[in-house]
C-alpha positions in Angstrom: 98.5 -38.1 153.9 97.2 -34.5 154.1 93.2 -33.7 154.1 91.9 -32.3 151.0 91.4 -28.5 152.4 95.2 -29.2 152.9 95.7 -30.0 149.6 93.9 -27.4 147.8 96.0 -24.9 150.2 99.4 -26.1 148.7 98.1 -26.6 145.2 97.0 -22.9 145.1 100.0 -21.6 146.9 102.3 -23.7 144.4 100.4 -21.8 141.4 101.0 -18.4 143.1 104.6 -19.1 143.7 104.9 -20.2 139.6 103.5 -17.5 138.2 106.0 -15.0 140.1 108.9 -16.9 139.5 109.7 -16.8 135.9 113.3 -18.0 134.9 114.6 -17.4 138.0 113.2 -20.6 138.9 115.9 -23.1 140.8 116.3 -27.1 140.4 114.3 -27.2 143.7 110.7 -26.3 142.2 111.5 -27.9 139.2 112.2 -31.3 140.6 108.9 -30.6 142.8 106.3 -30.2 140.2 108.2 -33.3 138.6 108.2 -35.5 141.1 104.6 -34.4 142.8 100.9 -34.7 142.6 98.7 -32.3 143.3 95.3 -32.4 144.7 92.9 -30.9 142.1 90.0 -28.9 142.9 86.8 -28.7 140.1 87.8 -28.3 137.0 91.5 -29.4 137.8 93.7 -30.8 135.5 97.5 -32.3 136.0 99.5 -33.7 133.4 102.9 -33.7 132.6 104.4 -33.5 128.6 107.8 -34.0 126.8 108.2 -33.4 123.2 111.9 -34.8 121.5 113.1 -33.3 118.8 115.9 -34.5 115.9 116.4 -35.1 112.9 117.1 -38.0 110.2 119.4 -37.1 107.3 117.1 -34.0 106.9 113.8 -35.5 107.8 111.8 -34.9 111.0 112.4 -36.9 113.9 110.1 -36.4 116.7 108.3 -38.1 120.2 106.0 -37.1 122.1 105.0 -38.4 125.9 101.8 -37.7 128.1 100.9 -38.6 131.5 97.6 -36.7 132.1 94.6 -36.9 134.8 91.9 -34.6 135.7 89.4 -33.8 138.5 86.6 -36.2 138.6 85.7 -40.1 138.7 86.3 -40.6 134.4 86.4 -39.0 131.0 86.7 -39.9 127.5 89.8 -40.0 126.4 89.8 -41.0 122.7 86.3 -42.4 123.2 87.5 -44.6 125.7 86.6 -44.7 129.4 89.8 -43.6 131.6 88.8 -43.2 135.6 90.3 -41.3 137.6 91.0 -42.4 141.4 93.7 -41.9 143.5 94.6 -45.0 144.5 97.3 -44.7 147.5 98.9 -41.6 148.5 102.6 -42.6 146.1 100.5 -42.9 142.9 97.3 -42.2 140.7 95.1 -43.0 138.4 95.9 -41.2 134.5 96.0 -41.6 131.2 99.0 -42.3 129.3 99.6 -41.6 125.8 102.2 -40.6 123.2 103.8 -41.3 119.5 107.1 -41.6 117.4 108.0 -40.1 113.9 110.9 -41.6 112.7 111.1 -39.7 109.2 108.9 -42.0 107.7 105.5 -42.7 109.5 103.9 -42.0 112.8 103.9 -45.1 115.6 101.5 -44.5 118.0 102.5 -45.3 121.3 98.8 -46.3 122.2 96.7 -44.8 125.3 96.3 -46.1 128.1 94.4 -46.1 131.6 97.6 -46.3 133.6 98.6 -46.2 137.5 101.4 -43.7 137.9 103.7 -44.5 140.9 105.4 -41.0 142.3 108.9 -41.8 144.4 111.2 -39.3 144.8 112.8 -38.6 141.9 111.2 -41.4 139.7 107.9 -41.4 137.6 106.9 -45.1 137.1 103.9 -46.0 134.8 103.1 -47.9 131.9 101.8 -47.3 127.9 100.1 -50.4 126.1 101.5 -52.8 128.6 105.3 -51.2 128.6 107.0 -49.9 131.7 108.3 -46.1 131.0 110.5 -45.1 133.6 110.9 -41.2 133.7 113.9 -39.8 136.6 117.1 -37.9 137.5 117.2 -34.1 138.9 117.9 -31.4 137.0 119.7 -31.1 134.8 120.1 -34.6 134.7 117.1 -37.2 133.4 116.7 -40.9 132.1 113.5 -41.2 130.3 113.0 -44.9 129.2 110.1 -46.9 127.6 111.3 -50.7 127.2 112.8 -51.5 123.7 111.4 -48.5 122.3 112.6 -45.3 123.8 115.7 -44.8 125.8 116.8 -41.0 126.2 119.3 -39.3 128.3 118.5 -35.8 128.7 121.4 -33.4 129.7 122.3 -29.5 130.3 122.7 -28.1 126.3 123.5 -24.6 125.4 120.1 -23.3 125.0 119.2 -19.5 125.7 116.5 -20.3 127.7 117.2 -23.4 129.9 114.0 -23.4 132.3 110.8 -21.4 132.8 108.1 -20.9 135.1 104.7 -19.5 134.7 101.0 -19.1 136.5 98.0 -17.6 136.0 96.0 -17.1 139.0 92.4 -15.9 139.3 90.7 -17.5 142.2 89.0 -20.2 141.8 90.6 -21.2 138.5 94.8 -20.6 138.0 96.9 -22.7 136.1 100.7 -23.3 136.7 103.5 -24.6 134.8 107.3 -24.9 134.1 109.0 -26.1 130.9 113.0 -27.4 130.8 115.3 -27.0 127.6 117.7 -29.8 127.7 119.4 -31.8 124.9 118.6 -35.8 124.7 120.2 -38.3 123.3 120.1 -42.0 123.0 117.7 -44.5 120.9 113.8 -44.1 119.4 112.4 -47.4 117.9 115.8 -48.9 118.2 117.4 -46.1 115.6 120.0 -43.6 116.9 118.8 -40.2 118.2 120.2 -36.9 118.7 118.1 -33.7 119.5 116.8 -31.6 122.5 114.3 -32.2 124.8 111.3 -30.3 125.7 109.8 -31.4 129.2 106.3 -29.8 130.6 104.6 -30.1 134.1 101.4 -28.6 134.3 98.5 -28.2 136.9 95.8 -26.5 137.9 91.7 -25.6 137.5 90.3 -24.0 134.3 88.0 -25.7 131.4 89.1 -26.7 128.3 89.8 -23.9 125.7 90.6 -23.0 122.2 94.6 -22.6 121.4 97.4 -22.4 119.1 100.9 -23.8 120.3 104.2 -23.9 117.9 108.1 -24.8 118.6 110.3 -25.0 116.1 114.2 -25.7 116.6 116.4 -24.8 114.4 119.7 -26.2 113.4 122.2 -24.0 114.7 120.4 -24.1 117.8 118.1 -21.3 117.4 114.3 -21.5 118.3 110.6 -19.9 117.4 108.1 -20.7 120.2 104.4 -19.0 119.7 101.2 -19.2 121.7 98.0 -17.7 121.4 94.0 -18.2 122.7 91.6 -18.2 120.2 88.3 -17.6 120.7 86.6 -20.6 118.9 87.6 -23.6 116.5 88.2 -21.6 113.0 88.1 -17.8 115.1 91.0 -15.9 113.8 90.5 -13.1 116.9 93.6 -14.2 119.4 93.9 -13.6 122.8 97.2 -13.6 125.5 99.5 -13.9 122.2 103.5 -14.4 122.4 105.8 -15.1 119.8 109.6 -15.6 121.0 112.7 -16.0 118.6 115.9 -17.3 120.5 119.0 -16.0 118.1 121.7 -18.6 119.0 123.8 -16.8 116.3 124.1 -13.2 118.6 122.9 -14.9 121.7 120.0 -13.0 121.9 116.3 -13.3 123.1 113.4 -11.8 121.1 110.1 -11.2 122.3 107.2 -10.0 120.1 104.8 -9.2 123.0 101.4 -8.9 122.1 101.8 -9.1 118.3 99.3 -8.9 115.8 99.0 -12.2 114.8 97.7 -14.3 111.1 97.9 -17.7 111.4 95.9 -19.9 108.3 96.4 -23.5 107.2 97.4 -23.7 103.5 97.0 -27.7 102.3 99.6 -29.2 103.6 101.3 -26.0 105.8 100.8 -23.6 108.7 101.3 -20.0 107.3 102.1 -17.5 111.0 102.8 -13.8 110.4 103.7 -11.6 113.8 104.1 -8.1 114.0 105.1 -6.1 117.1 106.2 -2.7 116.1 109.8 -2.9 114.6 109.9 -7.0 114.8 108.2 -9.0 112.4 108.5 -12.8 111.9 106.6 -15.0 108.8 107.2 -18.5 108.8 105.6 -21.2 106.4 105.5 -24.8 108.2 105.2 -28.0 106.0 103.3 -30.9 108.0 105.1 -34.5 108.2 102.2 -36.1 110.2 99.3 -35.7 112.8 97.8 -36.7 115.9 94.4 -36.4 117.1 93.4 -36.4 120.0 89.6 -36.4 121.8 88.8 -35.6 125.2 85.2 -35.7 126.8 84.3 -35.0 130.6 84.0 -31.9 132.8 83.9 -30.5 129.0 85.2 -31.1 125.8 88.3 -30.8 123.6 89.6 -31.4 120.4 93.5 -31.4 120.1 95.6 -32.0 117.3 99.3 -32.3 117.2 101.3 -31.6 113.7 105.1 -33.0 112.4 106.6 -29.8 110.9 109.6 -28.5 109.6 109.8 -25.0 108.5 109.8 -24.8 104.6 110.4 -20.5 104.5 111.4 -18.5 107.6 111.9 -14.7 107.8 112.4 -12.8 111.1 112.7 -8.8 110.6 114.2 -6.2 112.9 113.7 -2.8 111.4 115.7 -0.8 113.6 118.6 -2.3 112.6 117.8 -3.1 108.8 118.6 -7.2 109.9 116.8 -10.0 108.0 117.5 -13.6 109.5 116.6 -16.4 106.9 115.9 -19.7 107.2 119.3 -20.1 105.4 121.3 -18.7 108.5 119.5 -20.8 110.5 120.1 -24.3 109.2 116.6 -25.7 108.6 114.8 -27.6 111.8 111.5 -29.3 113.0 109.1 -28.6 115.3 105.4 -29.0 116.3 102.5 -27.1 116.1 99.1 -27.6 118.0 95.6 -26.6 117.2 93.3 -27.4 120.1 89.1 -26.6 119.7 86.2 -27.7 121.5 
């Protein structure tokens, strides 16, 4: 087992390599930051994150699935105590939480203060006394959770099929990598058929203000936005990307940097982009929510919405092209808005 100095090494040299890699990254990193734990320096966080979409005879089928732990001896994690250790050098301490929409209610999965046992290509842990099982290589993975979630997640025909990314500012840097697979198999003991969405993150920086939103669509088109924000209601947005994957034409669309107007409207999320001769407006009706409170080595508020998008219009004015919601099918998705 390496020393910590060690450790820190490879866990800022990992977030270096990330944020230069882009999608050229190959199944080798991937299945690293997968299968791994890292050794967290202050302010270090690690968690990994998989979001299922579907859908029901029209209605909104989603699940969600977190494994997280942090630097430090314990935090609140929905006011309850969660510690941290590292146990043995195969596995840690962390929390485990997620939940199921099935079109008619949200099932939450529970939280727990789980150990997570890292092998090789296998994630083993538990949620409210239930083994999950997540493994495979890419583009191959089993993700299982007793009687309740069995998923096999395989290679779909998605534009974008893997990612990498890092920020890196010495001491803090944060590095990630998100997979774009299909799933298919059987949530709450009902039939599923959707994609898969599946996030590894690490690396040291507090807790901030964000908006996150993914929507897929049904002809296989997607709408993925991020943005900072600079407090809990602060409407001034920082490091802002809005990306609209055209399965139709096959083609990516970024608005970098757009001016952004994103408000809650009773029961929907109104977003508005602009970047020069692109401009996308989409109106997102919420299904259901999930809170969740964290407290420890700071503080943050993060709250997960069930959406599906009720309007959808995404301009090009170059070309005089107007893509509807009614091209695209319909869809569901998820939006986050995360506050200290």
């Amino acid at each position: 087992m390496m020393n910590r100095e060690t450790g820190l090494l490879e866990t800022y040299s990992l977030i270096r390599d990330l944020s230069s890699t882009g999608s050229r990254v190959d199944s080798e990193l991937l299945d690293r930051m997968m299968y791994s734990a890292e050794t967290l320096p202050p302010l270090g966080k690690e968690y990994w994150w998989f979001l299922f979409f579907g859908q029901n005879n029209g209605t909104p089928v989603q699940f969600m699935q977190l494994i997280f732990r942090k630097y430090g001896k314990k935090m609140l994690f929905n006011n309850e105590e969660m510690t941290f250790r590292r146990p043995r050098k195969d596995g840690l301490k962390a929390v485990t939480a997620g939940w199921i929409y099935d079109g008619n209610g949200l099932q939450d999965l529970g939280d727990t203060n789980a150990f997570v046992e890292i092998l090789e290509n296998e994630v083993i842990t538990t949620i409210s006394e239930r083994k999950m099982t997540f493994a495979g290589k890419y583009p191959q993975y089993k993700l299982k959770i007793e009687d309740i979630v069995d998923l096999d997640i395989t290679q779909g025909e998605h534009l974008i099929t893997r990612e990498a990314y890092g920020v890196f500012l010495p001491p803090f840097g944060m590095g990630w990598v998100n997979i774009f697979l299909d799933a298919r198999g059987t949530l709450l003991g009902n039939p599923f058929e959707g994609t898969a969405h599946l996030q590894k993150v690490v690396g040291a920086t507090i807790f901030g203000p964000f908006h996150w939103g993914r929507v897929v669509f049904k002809n296989g088109s997607s709408v993925t936005l991020f943005c900072l924000k600079t407090g809990k209601n602060s409407k001034t947005y920082l490091r802002k990307s809005l990306t609209f994957c055209d399965s139709e034409s096959g083609t990516i669309m970024k608005l970098t940097n757009p001016n952004l107007e994103i408000v809650k409207e009773g029961d929907t999320w109104v977003i508005n982009g602009r970047d020069g001769e692109k401009e996308l407006e989409i109106v997102l009706k919420i299904y259901a929510t999930k809170q969740y409170s964290m407290k420890g080595g700071g503080s943050q508020q993060y709250i997960e919405y069930v959406v599906a998008p009720q309007e959808f219009r995404f301009r090009l004015k170059a070309e005089n092209r107007v893509i509807t919601l009614c091209d695209l099918g319909g869809g569901v998705g998820t939006f986050e808005d995360a506050f200290w």
